[in-house]
N, C-alpha and C positions, 0 to 999 in steps of 0.2 A: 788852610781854610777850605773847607766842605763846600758843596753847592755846585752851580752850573752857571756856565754865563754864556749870553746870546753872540755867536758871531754871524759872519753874511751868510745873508738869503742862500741856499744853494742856487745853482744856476738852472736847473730841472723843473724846480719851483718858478723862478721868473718865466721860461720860457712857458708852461701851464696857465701861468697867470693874466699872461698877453695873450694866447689861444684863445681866453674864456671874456675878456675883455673884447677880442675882434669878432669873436662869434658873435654876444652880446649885439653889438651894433651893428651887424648879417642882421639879426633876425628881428633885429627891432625896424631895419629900412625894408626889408621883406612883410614883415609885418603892414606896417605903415603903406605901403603902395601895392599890395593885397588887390586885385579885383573882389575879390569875397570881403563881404562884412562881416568884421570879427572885432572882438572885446575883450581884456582881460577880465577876470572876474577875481578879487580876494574871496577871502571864506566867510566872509562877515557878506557877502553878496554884494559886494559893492563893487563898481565899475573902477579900475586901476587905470584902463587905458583902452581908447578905443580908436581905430583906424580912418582913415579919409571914408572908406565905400559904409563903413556903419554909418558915419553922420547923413553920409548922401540917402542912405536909404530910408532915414529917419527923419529927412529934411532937414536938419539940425548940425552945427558947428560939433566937430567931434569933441573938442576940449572940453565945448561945457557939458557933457555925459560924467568923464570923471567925479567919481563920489556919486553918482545915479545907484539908485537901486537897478539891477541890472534885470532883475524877474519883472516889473514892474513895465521896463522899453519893451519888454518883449511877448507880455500877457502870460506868463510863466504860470501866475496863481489863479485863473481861470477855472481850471480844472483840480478835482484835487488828487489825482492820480499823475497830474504830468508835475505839480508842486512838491509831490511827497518826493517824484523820482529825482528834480532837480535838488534838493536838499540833500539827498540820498549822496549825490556827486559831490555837491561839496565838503561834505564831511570825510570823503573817500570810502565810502562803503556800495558807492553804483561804479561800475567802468563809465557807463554814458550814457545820455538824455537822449532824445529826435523824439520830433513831433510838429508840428505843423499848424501855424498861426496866421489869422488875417488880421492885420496889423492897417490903425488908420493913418494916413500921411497928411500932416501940415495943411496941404493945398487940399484935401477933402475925399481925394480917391483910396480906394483900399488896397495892398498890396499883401497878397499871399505869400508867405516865406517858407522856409523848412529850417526850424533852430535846431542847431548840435550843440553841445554844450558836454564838452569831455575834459579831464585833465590833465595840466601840462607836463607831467613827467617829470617828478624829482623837483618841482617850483611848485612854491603854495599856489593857492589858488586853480582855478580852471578855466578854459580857454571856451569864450560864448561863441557860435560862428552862424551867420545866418544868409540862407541865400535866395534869392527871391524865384517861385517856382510857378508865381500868376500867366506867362506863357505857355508851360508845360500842361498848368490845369488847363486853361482856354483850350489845347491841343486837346488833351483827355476827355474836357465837356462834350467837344464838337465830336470825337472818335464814339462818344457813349451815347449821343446824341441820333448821331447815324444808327448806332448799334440796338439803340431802344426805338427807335422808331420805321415803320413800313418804307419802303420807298415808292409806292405806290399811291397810297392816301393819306400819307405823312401823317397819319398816326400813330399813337403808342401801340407797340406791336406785344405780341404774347408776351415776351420777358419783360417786358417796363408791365403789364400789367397786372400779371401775378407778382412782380414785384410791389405794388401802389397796393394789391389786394390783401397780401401777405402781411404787409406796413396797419392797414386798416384793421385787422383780426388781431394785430398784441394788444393787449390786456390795457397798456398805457396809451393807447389809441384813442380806446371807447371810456374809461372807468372814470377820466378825471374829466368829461364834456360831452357833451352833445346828445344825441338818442339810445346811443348802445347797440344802435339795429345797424345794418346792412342790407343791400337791395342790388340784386343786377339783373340785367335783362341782356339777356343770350341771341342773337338775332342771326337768324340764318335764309339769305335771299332764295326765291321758290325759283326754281328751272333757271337758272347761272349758266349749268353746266351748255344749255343750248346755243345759250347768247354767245360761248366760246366757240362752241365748235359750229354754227353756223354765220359771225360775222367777224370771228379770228380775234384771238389773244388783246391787239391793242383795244379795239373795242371797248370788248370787257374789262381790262384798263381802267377806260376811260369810265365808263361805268360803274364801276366801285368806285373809287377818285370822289362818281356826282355823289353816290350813296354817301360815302365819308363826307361831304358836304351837309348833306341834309342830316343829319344825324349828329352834327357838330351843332347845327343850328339848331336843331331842337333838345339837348342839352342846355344849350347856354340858355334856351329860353327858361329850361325847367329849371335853369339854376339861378334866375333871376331872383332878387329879394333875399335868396337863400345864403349858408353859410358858404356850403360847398357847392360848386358844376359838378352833374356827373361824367365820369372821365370815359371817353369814346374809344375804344382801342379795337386795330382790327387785327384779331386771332388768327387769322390766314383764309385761303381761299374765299367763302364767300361769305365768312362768320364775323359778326362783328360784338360787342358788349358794350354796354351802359350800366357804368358802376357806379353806385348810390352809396356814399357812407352815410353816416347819421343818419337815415333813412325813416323817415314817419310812418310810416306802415305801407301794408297795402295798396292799399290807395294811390299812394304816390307815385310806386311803381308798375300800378297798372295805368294811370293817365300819363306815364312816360311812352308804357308799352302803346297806349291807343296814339299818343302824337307821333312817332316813331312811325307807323303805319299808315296815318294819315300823310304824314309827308313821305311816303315812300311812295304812294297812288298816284301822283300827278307823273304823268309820261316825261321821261326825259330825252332830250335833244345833243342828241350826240353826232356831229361832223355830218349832220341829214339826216342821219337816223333817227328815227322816233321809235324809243323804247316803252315799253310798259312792263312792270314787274310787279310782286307783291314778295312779302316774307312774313315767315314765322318766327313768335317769338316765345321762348322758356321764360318765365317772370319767377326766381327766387325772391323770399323778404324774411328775414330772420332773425332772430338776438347773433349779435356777433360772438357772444360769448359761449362759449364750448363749439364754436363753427371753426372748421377749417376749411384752407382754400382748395383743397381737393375734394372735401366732401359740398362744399358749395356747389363747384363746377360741375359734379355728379350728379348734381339735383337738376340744376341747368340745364344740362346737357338729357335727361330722363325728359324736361317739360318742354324742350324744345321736340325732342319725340314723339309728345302728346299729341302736341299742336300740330304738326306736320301730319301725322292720324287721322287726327278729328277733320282735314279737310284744308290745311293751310290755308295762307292770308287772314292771320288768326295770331293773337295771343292766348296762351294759358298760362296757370298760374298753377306752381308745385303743390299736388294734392300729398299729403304725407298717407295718406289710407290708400289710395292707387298707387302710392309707390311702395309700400308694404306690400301688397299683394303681387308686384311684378317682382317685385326683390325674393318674394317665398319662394314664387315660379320661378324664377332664375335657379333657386337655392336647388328647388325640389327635381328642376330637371337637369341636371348637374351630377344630380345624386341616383338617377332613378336606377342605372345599370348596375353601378357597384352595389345598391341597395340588396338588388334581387340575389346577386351571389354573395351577401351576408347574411340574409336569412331574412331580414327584417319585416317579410310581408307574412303577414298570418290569414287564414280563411276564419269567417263567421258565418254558420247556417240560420235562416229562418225558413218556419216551417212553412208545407203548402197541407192545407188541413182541405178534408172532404166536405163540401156542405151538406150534405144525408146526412152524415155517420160521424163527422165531426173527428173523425181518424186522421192522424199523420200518414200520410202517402206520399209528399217526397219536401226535400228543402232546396232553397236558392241560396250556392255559395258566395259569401259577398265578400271581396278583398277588401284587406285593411294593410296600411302602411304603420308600423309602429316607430317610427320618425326619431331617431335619437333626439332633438330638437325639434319639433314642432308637437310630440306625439303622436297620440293615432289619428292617422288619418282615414277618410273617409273617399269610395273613389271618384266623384263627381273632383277632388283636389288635384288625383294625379290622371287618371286614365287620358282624357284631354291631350296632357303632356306625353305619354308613352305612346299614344297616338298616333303622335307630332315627328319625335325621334323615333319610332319603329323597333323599341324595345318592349311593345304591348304584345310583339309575336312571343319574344324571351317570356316575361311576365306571363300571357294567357296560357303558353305549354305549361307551366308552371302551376297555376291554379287549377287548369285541367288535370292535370297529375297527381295533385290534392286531392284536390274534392273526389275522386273516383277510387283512389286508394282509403279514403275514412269513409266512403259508403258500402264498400267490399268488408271494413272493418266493423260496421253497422250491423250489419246480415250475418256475419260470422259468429259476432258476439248477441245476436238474436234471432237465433235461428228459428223460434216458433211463431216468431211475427211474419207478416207479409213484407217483403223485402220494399224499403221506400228508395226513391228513383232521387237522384240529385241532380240540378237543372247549373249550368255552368253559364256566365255572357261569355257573347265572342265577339270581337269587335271586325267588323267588314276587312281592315287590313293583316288579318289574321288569314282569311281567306284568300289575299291578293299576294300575300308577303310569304307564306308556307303551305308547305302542304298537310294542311288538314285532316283533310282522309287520311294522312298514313299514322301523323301525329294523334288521330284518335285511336284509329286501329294498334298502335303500337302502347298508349296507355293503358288501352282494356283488356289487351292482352296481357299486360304485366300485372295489374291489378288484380286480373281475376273478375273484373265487374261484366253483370252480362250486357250488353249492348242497349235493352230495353231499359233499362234504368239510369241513362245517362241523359240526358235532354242539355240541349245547347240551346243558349237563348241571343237570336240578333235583333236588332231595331227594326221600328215598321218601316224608317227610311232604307235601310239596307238592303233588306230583304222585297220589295217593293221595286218591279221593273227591275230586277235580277234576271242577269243575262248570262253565254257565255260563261266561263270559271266559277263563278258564286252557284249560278245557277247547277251546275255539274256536280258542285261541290256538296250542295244541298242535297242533292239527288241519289248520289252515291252514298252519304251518311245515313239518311232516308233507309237507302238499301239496305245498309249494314242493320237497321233496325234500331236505329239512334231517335230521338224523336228531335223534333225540331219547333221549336215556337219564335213567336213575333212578340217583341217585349214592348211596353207602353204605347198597344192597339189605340188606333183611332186619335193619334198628336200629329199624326201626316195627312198625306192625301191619297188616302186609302180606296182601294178598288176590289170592295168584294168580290169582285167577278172573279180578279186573278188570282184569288187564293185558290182556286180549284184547280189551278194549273200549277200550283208551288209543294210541296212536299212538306207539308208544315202541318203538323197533331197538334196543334196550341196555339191559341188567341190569351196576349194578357190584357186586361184592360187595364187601360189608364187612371190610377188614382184619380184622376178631375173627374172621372166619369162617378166614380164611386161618391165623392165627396157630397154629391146630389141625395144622397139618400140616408144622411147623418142624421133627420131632425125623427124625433117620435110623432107618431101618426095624433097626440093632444096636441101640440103645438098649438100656438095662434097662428092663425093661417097667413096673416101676412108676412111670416118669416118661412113657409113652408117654400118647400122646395117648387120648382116648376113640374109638374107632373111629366113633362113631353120628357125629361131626362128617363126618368124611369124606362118611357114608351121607346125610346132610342135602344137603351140599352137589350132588352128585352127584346128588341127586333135583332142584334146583331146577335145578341147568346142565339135565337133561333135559325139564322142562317148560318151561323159557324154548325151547330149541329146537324141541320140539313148536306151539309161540307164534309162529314164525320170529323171537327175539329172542334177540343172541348175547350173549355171558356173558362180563364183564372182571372179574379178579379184580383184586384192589388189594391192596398191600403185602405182595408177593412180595418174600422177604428171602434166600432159599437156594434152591440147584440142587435139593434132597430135595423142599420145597414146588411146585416147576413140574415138577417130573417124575409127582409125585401128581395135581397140578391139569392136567396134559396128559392124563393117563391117565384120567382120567374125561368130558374133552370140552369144558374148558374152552377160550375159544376167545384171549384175548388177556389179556395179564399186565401188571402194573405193579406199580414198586418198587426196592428200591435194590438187585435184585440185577439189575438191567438200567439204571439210572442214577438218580440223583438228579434234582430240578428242574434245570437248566442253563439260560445265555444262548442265543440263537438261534443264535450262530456256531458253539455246541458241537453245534446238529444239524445243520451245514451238516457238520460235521466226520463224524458218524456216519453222513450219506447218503451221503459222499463213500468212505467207506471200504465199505459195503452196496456200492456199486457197484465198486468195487477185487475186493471177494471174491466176485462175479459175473462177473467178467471185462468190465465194460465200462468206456469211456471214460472 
């Protein structure tokens, strides 16, 4: 007969069998008397078996858990990312769960946990375990607590407040309530630094401390009725902010900015000291939406600038057109050195025309910046600046060198004309900052141009109680046979006497002076000009003449103007009724035609 038939157990087998049986009940009393709360969990997510410290944590007899939906004790389905991962586990496709639950207890308090929920290894099911972490947080609150707040004036310090700022600017902030705006007021106390260092560190202490008081309390007042308080944080030293979310306009934030001030004026009483202080303050208000908190701060921190400017114990409020203009200036002088060694500056001439004869006799070279980004500029934009940084000496050698090499190329290329003289500006620290005299002497030399045809033009304030070095400087150019003029005559406080002591061929007048003689002599006379302009002018044309110093009038705009300005003796005109600024090749054009209506060559 075929087949097989069963005899005894081996003994390999028994002894295995009693191993797996006494482990069994190890880990079911290990289990069971657990400090940690733990749970079995089947796949079906139901609770198998759960321990003494689960029930205790849950306030609850552990037995009656058994058959509990096990996600359900522990807030599992909450979220749907901590649900998707816990299911993940039970079906064995996650190694493990951890995540972090505030769980409510029976008697009414909440307790914070940390659930793990991993598998038991080779036994269905997965092992839930959860351990309560409401100490550790309370430790973490109070360490962050410390860590986000001053110890000083126990307010929110920079990190808590770019933190509350940064929270306020997401898109889920503003989009689903409130205004959508944002408001902060940048506050910075006037003369601090004194109060440290003449009544010592606690002091001043103690005196930021009162400020953080006054400044809490007039928050909470502007926050009264409202949704949100604006939140007080002190940025360090003696800077403090009021941040406005949902913020109503303007308005809002400036009768923050003026309570803020007001309560900063009452003298404070410090251990017998009686203080008095004031501060400035930056007032931002803006759509939150495309704002960042850096570009905020930036704004803030510009209008707090303002304010401190215009005279402190002051609010202002962020002009976007003043801060364009300071931002170009920033850009432009940034840029101005590397500009000059890329080429970027180009010259433009206008003419200086004869009043007799109406002949081109010389031009004024006038810089232009062609700005990769802003375009051309004009120099009233940069000169200022290159002023300021002392790259106007780099820049002026530069235009000097120009304009006296295409005037050499003017004569060359029209040799039957009378050679026209080209007048160059020099600015006073051109004079203070280089040497001049050699810097001319060594451009005219290399040019080729004669000395007499080069005219350099300074201010009536420059030039005007010149002493010492300007003075010498003047004198020796002079010498060399340079001519020398005074540019927009008669805007200072001018001293004909002492032009007979200065070495100056040329008086320009001042376009305001010109502008007197715009209207036609039909006019109705109640628009007519004041005749005493005329009788002014006409006295100085005759004492610069008397002086042997001839007289250019500047911005000649009508035929009525140069026919008045001829008539009394003036000697050479400029302005857009004789040409604009123009490229060189537009004077090769105008010499070329002067010689056409001469009849030459």
């Amino acid at each position: 007969m075929s087949g097989t038939s069963e005899g005894p157990t081996p003994a390999a087998d028994l002894d295995r069998s009693a191993v797996t049986d006494s482990d069994h009940t190890t880990y079911h009393r290990v289990f069971a008397a657990a400090p940690l709360a733990m749970a079995v969990v089947d796949r079906a997510g139901l609770v198998a078996g759960a321990n003494a410290a689960f029930g205790e944590l849950l306030g609850t007899d552990p037995d009656t858990l058994t058959g509990r939906v096990a996600a359900d004790l522990v807030d599992l389905a909450s979220d749907a990312r901590s649900w998707h991962a816990y299911r993940e586990v039970l079906r064995g496709r996650q190694a493990r769960l951890r995540c972090t639950r505030r769980l409510k207890h029976p008697e009414g308090h909440s307790v914070w946990v940390q659930v793990t929920v991993a598998p038991l290894g080779g036994e269905p099911g997965v092992l839930l375990s959860v351990a309560d972490i409401g100490a550790r947080r309370e430790l973490q609150a109070r360490l962050r607590h410390l860590q986000m707040h001053d110890p000083v004036t126990r307010l929110p310090n920079r990190t808590l407040f770019f933190e509350r700022l940064s929270a306020a600017l997401e898109a889920e902030a503003y989009e689903q309530s409130g205004t959508g705006r944002i408001g902060l007021c940048y506050l910075d106390l006037d003369g601090f630094k004194a109060v440290n260092d003449t009544l010592g560190h606690r002091v001043g202490d103690r005196l930021l401390a009162a400020v953080a008081e006054r400044l809490t309390r007039v928050a909470d007042e502007a926050g009264y009725a409202r949704a949100v308080t604006p939140l007080v944080a002190r940025l360090g030293g003696d800077e403090f902010a009021l941040l406005v979310e949902d913020s109503t306009g303007t308005e809002q934030l400036a009768d923050l900015a003026e309570s803020a001030l007001k309560a900063l004026e009452e003298p404070f009483d410090l251990a017998g000291q009686r203080l008095s202080l004031t501060a400035s303050i930056g007032v931002v208000e803006r759509h939150a939406a495309g704002t960042t908190a850096t570009g905020l701060m930036q704004a803030a921190d510009t209008t707090l600038y303002w304010a401190k400017a215009d005279g402190k114990a002051r609010w202002t409020l962020f002009d976007p057109e003043r801060n364009a203009h300071r931002m170009t200036r920033q850009a432009l002088s940034s840029t101005l050195r590397p500009a000059i060694e890329r080429g970027e500056f180009a010259l433009e001439y206008q003419p200086l025309v004869g009043m007799e004869d109406g002949r081109l006799s010389g031009v004024e070279a006038l810089i232009r910046w062609n700005h990769p980004q802003f375009g051309t500029l004009t120099p009233n934009r940069f000169i200022g600046l290159a002023e300021e940084d002392g790259s106007i000496v780099q820049l002026g050698r530069w235009a000097l060198a120009t304009a006296c090499r295409q005037a050499r190329r003017w004569q060359l290329d029209h040799p039957a004309e009378p050679p026209i003289f080209v007048s160059v500006n020099v600015a006073v620290r051109q004079v203070w900052d280089s040497d001049l005299v050699a810097d001319v002497a060594a451009i005219l030399a290399e040019s080729g141009l004669a000395p007499h045809l080069l005219q350099l033009e300074l201010t009536e304030s420059a030039v005007m109680g010149s002493a010492g070095r300007p003075l010498q400087a003047l004198q020796a150019l002079s010498d060399m046979g340079v001519r020398i003029a005074i540019d927009d005559f008669g805007t200072g406080y001018s001293n004909l006497a002492y032009l007979s002591r200065l070495p100056v061929s040329t008086l320009k007048l001042d376009g305001s002076f010109v502008r007197g003689f715009q209207y036609e002599a039909d006019q109705d006379p109640a628009i007519a000009p004041n005749p005493a302009d005329e009788v002014i002018v006409e006295a100085m044309i005759q004492l610069a003449h008397r002086l042997g110093i001839t007289v250019t009038a500047e911005c000649v705009e009508t035929s009525a103007q140069a026919t008045r300005l001829r008539r009394i003796g003036c000697d050479t005109g400029q302005g857009w009724l004789y040409s604009r600024p123009v490229p060189p090749d537009r004077i090769s054009e105008l010499l070329d035609t002067q010689a056409y209506a001469a009849g030459k060559p």
